[in-house]
BAROVO-346007 format. One line per field, with one value per residue (C-alpha): residue in three letters; x negated, y, z. Coordinates in pm, whole numbers, padded with zeros to 5 digits. Example, Ala and Ser with C-alpha at 12.3 -4.5 7.8 and 13.67 -1.06 7.14 Angstrom:
# residues 2
aa = [ALA SER];
u = [-01230 -01367];
v = [-00450 -00106];
w = [00780 00714];
This chain:
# residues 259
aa = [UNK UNK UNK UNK UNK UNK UNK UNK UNK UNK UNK UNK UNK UNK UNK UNK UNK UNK UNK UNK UNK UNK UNK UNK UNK UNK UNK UNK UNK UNK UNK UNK UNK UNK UNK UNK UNK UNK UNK UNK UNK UNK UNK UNK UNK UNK UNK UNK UNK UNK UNK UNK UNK UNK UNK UNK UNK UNK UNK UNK UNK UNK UNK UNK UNK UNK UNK UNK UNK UNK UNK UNK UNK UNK UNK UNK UNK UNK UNK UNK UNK UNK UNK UNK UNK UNK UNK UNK UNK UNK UNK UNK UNK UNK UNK UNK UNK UNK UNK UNK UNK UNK UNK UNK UNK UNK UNK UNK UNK UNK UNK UNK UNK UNK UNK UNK UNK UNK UNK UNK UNK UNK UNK UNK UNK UNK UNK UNK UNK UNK UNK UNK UNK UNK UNK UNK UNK UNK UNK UNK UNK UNK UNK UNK UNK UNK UNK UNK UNK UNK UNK UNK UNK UNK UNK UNK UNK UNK UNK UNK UNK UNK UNK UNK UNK UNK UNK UNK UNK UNK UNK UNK UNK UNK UNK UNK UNK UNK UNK UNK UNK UNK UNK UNK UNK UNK UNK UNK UNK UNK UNK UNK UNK UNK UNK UNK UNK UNK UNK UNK UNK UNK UNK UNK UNK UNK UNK UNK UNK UNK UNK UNK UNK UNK UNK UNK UNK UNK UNK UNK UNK UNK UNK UNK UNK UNK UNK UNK UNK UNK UNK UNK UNK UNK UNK UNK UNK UNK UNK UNK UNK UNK UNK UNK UNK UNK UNK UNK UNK UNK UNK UNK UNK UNK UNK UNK UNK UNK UNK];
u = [-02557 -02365 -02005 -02119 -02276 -01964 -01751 -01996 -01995 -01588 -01542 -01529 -01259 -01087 -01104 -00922 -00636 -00576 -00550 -00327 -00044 00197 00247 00389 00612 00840 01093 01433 01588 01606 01207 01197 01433 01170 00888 00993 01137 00725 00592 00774 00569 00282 00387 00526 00160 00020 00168 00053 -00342 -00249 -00154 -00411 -00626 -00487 -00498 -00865 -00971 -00749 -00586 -00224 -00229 -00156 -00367 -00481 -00882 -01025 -01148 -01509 -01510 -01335 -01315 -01241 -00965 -00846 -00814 -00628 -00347 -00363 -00261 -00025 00163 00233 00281 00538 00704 00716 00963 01209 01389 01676 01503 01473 01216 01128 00849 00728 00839 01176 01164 01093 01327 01631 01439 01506 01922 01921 01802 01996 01706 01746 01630 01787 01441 01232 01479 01484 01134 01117 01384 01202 00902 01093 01253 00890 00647 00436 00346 00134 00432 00695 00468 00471 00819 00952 01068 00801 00564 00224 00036 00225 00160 -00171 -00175 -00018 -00246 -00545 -00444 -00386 -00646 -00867 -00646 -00674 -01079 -01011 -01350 -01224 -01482 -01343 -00990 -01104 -01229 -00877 -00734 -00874 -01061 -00796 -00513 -00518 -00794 -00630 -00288 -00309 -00455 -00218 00120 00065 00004 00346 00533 00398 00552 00881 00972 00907 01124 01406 01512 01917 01823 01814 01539 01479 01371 01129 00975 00984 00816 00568 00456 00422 00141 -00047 -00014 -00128 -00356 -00509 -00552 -00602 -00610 -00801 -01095 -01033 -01055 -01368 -01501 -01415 -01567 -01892 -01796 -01761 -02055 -02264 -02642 -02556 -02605 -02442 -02118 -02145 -02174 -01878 -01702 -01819 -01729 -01347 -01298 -01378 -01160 -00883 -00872 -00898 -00573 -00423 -00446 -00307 00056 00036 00016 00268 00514 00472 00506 00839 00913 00847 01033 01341 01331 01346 01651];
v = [-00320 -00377 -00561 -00908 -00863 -00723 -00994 -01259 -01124 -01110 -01464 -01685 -01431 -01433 -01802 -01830 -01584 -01758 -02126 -01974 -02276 -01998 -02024 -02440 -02313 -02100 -02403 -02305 -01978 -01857 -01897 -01711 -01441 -01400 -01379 -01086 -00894 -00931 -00891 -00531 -00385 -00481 -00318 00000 00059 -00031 00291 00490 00390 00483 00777 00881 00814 01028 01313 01242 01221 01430 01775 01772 02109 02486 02620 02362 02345 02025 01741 01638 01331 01288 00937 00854 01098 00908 00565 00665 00869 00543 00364 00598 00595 00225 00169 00471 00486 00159 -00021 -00255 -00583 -00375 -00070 00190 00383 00248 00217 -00113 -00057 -00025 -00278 -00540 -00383 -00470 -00775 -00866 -00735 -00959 -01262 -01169 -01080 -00835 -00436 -00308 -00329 -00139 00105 00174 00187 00444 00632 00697 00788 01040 01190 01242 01237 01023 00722 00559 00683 00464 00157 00135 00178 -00040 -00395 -00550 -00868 -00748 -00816 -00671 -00367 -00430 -00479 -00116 00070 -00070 00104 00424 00436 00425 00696 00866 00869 01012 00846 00790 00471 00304 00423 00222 -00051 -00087 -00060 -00253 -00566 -00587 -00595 -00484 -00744 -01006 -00979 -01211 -01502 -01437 -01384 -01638 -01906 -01805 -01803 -02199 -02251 -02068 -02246 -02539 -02532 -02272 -02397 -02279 -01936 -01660 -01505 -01274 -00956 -01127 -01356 -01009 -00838 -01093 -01130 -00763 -00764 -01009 -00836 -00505 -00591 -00899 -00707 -00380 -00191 -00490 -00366 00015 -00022 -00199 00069 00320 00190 00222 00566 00629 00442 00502 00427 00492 00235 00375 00372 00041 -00131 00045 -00074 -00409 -00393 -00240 -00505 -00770 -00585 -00571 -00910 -01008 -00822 -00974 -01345 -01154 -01047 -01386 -01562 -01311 -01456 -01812 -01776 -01625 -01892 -02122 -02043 -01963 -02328 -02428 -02290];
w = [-00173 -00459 -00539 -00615 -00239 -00065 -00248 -00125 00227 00278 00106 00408 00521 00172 00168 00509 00342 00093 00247 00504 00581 00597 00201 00317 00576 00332 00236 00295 00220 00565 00609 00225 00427 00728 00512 00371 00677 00775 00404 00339 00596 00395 00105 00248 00391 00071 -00048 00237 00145 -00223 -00168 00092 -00170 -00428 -00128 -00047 -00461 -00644 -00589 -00456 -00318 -00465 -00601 -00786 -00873 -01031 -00811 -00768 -00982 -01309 -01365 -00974 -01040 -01312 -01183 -00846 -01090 -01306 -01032 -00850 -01151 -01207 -00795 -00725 -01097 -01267 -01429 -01252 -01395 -01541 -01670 -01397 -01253 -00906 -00687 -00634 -00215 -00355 -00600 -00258 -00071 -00375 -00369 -00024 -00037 -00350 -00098 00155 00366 00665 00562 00882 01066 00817 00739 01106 01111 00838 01011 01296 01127 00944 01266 01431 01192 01383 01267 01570 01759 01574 01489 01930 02008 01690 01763 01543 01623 01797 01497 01299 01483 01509 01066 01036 01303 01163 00823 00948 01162 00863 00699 00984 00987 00643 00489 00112 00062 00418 00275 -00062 00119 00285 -00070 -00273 -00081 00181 -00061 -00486 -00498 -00321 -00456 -00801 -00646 -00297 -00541 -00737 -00476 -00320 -00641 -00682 -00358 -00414 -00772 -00577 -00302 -00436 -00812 -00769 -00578 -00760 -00722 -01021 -00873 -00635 -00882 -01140 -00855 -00789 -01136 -01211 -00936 -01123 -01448 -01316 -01055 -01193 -01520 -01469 -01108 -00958 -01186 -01135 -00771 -00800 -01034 -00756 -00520 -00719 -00784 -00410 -00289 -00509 -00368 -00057 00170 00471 00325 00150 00481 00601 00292 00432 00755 00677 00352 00673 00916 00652 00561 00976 01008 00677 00841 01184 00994 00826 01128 01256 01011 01020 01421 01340 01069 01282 01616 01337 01297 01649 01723];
């Protein structure tokens, strides 16, 4: 199997995504406001895959010895880099979680629930744990134990999979549909660090770590064809789940609206 097969086997599921009517129900700032109480947990997860990853394909531990695959090792640091120590609007040194998170003060949106989240996380270390005692949508639940149940099978290509098909890959052409919709239906809000965050996803992952988590992939697959169907089968599972936390939010858009 190759990429061009695995793209052409997830894009009904893309294509679904992507249409979503979600991205027509954001139109006042409260809807904007629910969107991203849902959305954060999205990206804090994100994070969670990344660094997996690095675990699984560089060395983290003491003493250090030199991981299997040079250029695999490469692109994950790449990437690590720019997602946990980038450059915010006004010059500092931010992950992009905490970029959103400023984001959603700057908005007004409510940070009380994921902080809360985190919290408990942090008291138990156990994250299955906290995802079924927080006071969270079912599917949204369902979004974050699918993702670490595939850290916790701890296969680097299904890991990957998660990664890159299920969310780097998807990100330009998601972002940039819900930036059309937001300049259309929020001219006087200020919305700087959203829209900065937004568009820095597109630059970076339409540009550049969009192409070097395809190239890992290759690197992890390789010719065997085993794991390229579990690629498949996780990319499909991912993208299944990404349409459950969408509908998660519009649900909660729209019963917002009805009272």
């Amino acid at each position: 199997m190759t990429l061009s097969q695995i793209n052409a086997r997830i894009q009904p599921h893309r294509d679904l995504l992507l249409q979503h009517s979600l991205y027509h129900k954001i139109q006042t700032v409260t809807d904007l406001q629910i969107f991203m109480q849902g959305h954060v947990y999205a990206v804090w997860d994100f994070m969670s895959l990344l660094k997996a990853l690095q675990q699984k394909l560089t060395c983290t531990t003491v003493p250090w010895f030199a991981s299997a695959n040079p250029e695999t090792r490469y692109l994950i640091n790449e990437i690590v880099l720019a997602e946990e120590s980038d450059l915010s609007l006004d010059g500092r040194r931010l992950s992009h979680f905490e970029m959103y998170v400023e984001a959603m003060q700057a908005s007004e949106a409510d940070i009380q629930p994921i902080e809360r989240f985190l919290e408990a996380i942090h008291r138990s270390n156990a994250v299955t744990t906290a995802i079924e005692e927080a006071a969270m949508h079912p599917k949204i639940k369902a979004f974050l134990n699918f993702s670490f149940g595939v850290i916790a099978r701890g296969k680097s290509h299904e890991i990957a999979a998660a990664f890159t098909f299920g969310r780097e890959d998807l990100i330009p052409a998601m972002f940039t549909e819900i930036l059309r919709n937001f300049q259309q239906h929020f001219p006087q809000t200020d919305l700087s660090k959203l829209l900065y965050y937004f568009e820095r996803h597109i630059e970076l992952d339409a540009d550049e770590h969009g192409p070097m988590a395809m190239k890992m992939i290759a690197e992890l697959c390789g010719s065997d064809a085993d794991k390229w169907e579990e690629v498949a089968q996780v990319s499909i599972e991912a993208l299944q789940c990404r349409i459950g936390l969408w509908d998660a939010i519009e649900e909660q858009i729209q019963a917002s609206n009805k009272q």
